[in-house]
C-alpha positions in Angstrom: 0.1 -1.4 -16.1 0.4 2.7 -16.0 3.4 3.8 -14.1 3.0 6.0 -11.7 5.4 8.6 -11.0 5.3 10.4 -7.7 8.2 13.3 -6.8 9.4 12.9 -3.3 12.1 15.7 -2.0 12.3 16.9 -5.3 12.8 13.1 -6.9 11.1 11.0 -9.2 9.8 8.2 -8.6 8.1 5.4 -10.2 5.9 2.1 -9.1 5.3 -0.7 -11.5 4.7 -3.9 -9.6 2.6 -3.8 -5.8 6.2 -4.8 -4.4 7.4 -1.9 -5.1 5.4 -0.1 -2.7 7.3 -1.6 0.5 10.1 0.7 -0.6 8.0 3.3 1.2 8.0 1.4 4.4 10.5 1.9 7.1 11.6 1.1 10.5 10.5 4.0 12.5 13.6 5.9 14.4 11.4 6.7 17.5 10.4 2.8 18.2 9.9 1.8 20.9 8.2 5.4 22.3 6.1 5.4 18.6 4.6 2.6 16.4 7.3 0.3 14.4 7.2 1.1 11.4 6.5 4.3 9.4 5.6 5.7 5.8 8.9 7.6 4.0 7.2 9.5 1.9 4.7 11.5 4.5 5.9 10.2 8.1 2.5 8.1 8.9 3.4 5.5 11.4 1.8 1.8 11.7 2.5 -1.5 14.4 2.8 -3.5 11.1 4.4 -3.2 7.5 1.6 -4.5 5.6 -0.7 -1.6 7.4 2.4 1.0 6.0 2.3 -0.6 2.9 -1.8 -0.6 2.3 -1.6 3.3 3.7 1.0 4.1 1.0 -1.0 2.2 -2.1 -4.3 3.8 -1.2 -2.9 7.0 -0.4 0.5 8.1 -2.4 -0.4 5.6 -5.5 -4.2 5.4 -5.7 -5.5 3.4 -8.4 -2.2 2.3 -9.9 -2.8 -1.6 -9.5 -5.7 -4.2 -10.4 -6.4 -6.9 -7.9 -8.4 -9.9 -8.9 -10.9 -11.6 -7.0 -9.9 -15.6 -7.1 -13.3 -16.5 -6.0 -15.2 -14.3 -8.7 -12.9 -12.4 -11.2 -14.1 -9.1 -9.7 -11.2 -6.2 -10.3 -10.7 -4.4 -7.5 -8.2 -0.9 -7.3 -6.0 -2.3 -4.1 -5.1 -5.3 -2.1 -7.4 -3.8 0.4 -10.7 -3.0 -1.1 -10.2 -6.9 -2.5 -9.7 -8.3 0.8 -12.7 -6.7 2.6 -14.5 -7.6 -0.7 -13.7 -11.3 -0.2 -14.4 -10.7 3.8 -18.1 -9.4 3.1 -18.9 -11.4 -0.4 -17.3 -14.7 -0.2 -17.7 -15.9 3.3 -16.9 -20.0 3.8 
């Protein structure tokens, strides 16, 4: 895996492992009157983590991260261009 370093207020930072990325999700301060949760790094808000955390892998750390298919092998460059490929290819 590369690591991806990204500087944020004048810090660096560095993502090895697809966990890492939830670091970058945060309980929004202006819940209830906005959405729940929010990215740290450019503000964007979401209802649920996992839509924070998709936002800040395809946005702030494109392309860092392989994600296998299980039904075919097929490599994939985040968790959510592997799901929809499983949604539209390997319908049971």
């Amino acid at each position: 895996i590369i690591v991806k370093s990204l500087f944020i207020l004048g810090h660096e930072v560095e993502v090895e492992e697809p966990e890492d990325l939830l670091a970058y999700v945060v309980d929004n301060p202006n819940y209830p009157n906005q959405m729940k949760y929010m990215c740290s790094i450019c503000g964007k808000p979401a209802n649920y983590r996992k839509d924070v955390r998709n936002h800040v892998e395809n946005i702030h750390f494109p392309n860092q991260f392989l994600y296998e298919c299980d039904v075919c092998g097929l490599k994939l460059k985040s968790k959510t261009a592997r799901n929809n490929h499983k949604a539209k290819n390997h319908k049971y």
